[in-house]
C-alpha positions as CSV (number, residue, x, y, z in Angstrom):
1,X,52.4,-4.6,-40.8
2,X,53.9,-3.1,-38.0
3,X,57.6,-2.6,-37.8
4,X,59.6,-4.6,-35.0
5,X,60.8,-2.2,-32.4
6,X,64.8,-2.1,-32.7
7,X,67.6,-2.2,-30.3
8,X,68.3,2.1,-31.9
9,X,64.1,2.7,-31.0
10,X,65.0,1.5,-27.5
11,X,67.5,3.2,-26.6
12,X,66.6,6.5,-28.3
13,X,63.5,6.0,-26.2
14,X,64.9,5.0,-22.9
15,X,67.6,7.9,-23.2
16,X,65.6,10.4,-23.8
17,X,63.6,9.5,-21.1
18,X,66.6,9.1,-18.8
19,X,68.1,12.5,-19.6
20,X,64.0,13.9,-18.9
21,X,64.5,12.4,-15.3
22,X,68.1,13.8,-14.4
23,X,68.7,14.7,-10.7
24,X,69.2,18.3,-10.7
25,X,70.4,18.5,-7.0
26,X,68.6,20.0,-4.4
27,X,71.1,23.3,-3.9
28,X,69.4,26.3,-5.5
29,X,66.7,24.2,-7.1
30,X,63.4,26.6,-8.0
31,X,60.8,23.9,-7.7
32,X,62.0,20.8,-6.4
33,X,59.5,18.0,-8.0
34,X,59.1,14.3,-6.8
35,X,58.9,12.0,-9.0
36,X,57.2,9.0,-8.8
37,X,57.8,5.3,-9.8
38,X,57.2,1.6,-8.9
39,X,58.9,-1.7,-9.0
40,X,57.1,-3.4,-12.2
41,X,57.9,-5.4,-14.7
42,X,58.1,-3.4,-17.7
43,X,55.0,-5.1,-19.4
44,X,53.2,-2.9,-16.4
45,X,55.2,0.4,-17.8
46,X,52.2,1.3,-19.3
47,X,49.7,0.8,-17.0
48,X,51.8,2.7,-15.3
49,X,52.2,5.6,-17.8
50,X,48.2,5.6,-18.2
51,X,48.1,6.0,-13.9
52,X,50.5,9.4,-14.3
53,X,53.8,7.2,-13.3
54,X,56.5,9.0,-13.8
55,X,59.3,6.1,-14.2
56,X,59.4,2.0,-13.9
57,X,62.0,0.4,-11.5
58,X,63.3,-2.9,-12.9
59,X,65.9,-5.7,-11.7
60,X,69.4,-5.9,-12.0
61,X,69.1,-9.9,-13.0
62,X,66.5,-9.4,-15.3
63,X,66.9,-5.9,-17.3
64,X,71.2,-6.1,-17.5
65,X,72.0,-10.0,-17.1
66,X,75.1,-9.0,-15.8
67,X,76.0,-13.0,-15.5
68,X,75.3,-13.3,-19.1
69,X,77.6,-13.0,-22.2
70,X,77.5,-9.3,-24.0
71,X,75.9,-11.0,-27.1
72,X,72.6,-12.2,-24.9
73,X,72.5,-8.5,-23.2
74,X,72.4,-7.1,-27.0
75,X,69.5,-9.6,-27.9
76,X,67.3,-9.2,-24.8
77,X,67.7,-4.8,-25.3
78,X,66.9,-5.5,-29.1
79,X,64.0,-8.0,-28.4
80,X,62.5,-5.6,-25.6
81,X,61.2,-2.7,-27.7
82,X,60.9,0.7,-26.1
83,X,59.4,0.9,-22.4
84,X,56.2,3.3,-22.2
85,X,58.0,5.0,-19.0
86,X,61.8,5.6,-18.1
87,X,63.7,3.1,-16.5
88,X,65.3,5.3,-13.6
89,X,66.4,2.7,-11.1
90,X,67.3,-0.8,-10.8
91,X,67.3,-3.5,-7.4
92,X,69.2,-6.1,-6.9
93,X,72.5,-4.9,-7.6
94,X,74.4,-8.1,-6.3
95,X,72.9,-12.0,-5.7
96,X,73.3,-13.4,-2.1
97,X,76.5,-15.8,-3.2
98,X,78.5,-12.6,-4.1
99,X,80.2,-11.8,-0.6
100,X,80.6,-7.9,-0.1
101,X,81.5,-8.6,3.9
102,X,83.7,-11.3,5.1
103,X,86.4,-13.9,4.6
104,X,84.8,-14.8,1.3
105,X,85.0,-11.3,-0.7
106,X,86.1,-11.7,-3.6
107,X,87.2,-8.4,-4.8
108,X,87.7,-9.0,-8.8
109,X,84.6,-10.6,-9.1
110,X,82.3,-8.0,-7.6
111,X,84.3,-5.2,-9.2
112,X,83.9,-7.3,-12.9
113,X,80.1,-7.6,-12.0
114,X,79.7,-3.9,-10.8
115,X,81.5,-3.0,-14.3
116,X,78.8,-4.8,-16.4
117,X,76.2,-3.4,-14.9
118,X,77.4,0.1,-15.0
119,X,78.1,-0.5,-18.8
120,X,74.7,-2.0,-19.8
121,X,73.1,0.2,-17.2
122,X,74.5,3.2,-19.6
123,X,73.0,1.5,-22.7
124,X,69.8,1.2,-21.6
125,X,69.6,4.7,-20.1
126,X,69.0,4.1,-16.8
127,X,71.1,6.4,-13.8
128,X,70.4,4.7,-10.7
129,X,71.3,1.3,-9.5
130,X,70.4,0.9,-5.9
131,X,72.6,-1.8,-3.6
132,X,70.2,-3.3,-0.8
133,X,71.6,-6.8,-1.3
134,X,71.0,-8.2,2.0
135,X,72.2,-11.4,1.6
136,X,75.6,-9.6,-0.1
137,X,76.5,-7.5,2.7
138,X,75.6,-9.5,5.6
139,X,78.6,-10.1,7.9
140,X,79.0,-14.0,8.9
141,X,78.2,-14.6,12.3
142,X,81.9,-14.4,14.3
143,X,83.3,-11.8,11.7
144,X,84.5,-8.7,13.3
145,X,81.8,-6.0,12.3
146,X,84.6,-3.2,11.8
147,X,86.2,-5.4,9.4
148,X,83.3,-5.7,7.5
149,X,82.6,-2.1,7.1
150,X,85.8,-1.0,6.1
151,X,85.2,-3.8,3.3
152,X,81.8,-2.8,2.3
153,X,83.5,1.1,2.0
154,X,86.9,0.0,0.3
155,X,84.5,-1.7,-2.2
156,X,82.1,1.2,-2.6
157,X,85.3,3.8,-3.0
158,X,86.4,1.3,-5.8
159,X,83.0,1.2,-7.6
160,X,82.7,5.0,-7.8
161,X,85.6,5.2,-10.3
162,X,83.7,2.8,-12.3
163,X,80.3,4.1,-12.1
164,X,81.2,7.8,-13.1
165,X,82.2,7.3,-16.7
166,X,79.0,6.0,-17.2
167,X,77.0,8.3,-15.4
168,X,76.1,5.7,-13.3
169,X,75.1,6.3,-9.6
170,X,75.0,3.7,-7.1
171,X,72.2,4.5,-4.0
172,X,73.2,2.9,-0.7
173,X,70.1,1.0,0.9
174,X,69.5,0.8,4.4
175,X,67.8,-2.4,5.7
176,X,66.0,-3.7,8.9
177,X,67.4,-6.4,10.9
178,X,65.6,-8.6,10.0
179,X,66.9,-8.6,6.1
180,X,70.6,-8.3,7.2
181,X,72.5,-7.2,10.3
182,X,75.0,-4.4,8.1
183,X,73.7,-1.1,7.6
184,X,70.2,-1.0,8.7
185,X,69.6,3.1,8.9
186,X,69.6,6.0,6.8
187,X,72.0,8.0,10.0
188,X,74.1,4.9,9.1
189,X,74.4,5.2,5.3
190,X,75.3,8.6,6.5
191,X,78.2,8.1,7.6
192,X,79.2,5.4,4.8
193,X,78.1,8.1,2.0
194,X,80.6,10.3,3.9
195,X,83.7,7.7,4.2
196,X,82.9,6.7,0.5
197,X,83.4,10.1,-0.7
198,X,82.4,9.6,-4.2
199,X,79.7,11.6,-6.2
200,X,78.7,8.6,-7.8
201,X,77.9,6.4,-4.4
202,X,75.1,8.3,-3.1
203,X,72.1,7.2,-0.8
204,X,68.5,5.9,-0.6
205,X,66.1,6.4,2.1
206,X,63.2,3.6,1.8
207,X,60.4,5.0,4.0
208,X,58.9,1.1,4.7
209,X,62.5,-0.1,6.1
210,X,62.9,3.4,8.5
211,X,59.4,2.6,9.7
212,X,59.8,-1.2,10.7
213,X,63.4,0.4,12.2
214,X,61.5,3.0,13.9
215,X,63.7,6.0,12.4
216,X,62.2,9.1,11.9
217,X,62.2,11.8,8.7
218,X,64.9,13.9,10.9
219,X,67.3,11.2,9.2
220,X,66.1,12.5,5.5
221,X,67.1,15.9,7.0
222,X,70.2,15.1,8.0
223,X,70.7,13.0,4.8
224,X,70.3,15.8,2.7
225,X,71.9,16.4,-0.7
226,X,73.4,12.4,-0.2
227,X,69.4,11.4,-1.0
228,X,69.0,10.7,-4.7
229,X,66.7,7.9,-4.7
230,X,63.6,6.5,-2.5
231,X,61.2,3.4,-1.8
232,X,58.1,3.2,0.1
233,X,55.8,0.7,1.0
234,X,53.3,0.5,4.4
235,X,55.2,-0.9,7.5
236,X,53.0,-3.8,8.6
237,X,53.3,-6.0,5.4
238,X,55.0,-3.5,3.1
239,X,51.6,-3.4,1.2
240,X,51.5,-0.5,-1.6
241,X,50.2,3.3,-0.1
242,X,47.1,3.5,0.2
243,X,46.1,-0.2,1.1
244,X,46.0,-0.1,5.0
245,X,46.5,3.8,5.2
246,X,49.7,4.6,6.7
247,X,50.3,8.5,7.3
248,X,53.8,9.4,5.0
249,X,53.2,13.4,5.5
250,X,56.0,13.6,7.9
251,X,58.9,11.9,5.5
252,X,57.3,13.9,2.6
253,X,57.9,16.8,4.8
254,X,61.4,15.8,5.4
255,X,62.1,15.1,1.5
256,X,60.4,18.8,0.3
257,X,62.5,20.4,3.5
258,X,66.1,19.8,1.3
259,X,64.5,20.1,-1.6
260,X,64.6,16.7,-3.0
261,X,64.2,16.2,-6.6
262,X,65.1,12.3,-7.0
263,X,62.0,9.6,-7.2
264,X,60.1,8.1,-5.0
265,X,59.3,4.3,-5.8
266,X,56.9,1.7,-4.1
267,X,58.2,-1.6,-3.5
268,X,56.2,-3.9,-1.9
269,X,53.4,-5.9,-2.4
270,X,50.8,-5.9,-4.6
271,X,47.3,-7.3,-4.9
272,X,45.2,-7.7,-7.6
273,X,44.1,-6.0,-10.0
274,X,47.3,-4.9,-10.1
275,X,46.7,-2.0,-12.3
276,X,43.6,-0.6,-9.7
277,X,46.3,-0.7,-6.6
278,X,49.0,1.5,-9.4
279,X,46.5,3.9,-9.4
280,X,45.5,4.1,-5.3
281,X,49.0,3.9,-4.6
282,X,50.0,7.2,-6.7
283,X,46.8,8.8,-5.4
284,X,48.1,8.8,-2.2
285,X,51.6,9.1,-2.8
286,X,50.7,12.4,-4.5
287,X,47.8,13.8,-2.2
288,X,50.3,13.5,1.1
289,X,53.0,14.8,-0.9
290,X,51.2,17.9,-1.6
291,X,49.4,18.3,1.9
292,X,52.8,17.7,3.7
């Protein structure tokens, strides 16, 4: 009979993994090395594994139920069993109903969630949870768009105190318009990585969103050592690489050029079999990477 994997098997097994997967930092690095992940369920963590994945990026929602009591957290990680890949990164940091713009902010609230998630995020092993939240961060229509920035950064300034003790980083996602009118470049996030001024919120650079924005890999240059975490998907329908044959060379240019050592991780869609498109999607991921 075999034994039930317990909540001590998962997380020796996620941290180890996690601490495998640490950003080094791009300053002095020998051999900078991409890695390279997708956003699965982690029932596909080892289809992924057997395709040469390096990591599986999961939801906020469903890996850290950050609306749900401590007890039901402490189930779900003992119930899961280990994952066959690291879990590096998370999405959906914040649901649409939790205002990070406007008259509606409630700061507690946001600050408790962000708390929870850093905590369990910890538990799990897992370094990265990126903050697109579109719905979140959108500024109501009327709302003076200053306002809202200086929000969305007084929030941010307070999350990095909370993250660090966890060694937690939060990655800023840029956008295009038409998922939310705040923060829809990577020259934006920029400048919010830079008002923030915390180590621990740092910035993401997701190759399908600069495309449909028409921003070129000179933002990953500029960008620089604030880059810790990726997405990609092809700009038409955000399909996975590989499916309609979009040309990345020039942002995998851009990411060797500082020396980037963070992952790189499709989100998109996928078609079926699923586990055939894992494998053409790495495929290309890695042969552009190395002929950039």
């Amino acid at each position: 009979m075999t034994a039930r994997p317990t909540r001590r098997d998962f997380l020796a097994h996620t941290l180890a993994g996690a601490a495998a997967l640490s950003f080094a930092g791009p300053a002095g690095a020998a051999e900078p090395k991409i890695l390279f992940g997708a956003c699965q369920g982690a029932e596909k963590a080892a289809a992924m594994k057997a395709a040469g994945y390096d990591f599986v990026e999961l939801g906020v929602a469903s890996l850290l139920l950050p609306s749900a009591p401590e007890t039901e957290f402490e189930s779900k990680v003992g119930t899961m069993g280990p994952v066959a890949l690291p879990i590096r990164s998370a999405t959906g940091f914040f649901p649409g109903t939790m205002k990070l713009t406007g008259p509606d902010v409630k700061i507690d609230e946001v600050l408790q969630h962000a708390d929870t998630c850093f905590r369990r995020a910890k538990k799990v092993g897992m370094p990265f949870i990126v903050l697109g939240s579109g719905g979140a961060r959108k500024i109501p229509d009327g709302f003076d768009p200053a306002k809202a920035r200086d929000q969305f950064v007084d929030i941010c300034r307070k999350m990095g105190p909370l993250a660090a003790p966890h060694g937690v980083t939060v990655v800023l996602e840029p956008l295009n318009k038409s998922e939310t009118n705040f923060f829809n470049s990577v020259a934006e996030g920029i400048g919010l990585v830079d008002a923030i001024a915390h180590p621990n919120i740092q910035l993401l650079a997701d190759i399908y969103h600069m495309l449909r924005e028409d921003e070129g890999p000179e933002s990953i240059l500029k960008a620089g050592a604030r880059l810790r975490h990726c997405h990609i998907a092809e700009k038409e329908s955000r399909t996975s690489p590989g499916t309609k044959g979009d040309d990345f060379r020039p942002y995998f240019k851009a990411l060797k050029a500082i020396g980037y050592q963070g992952g790189v991780s499709v989100e998109g869609k996928w078609g079926k079999p699923v586990e055939d498109e894992l494998a053409r999607a790495l495929k290309t991921m890695k042969e552009q990477c190395a002929s950039a």
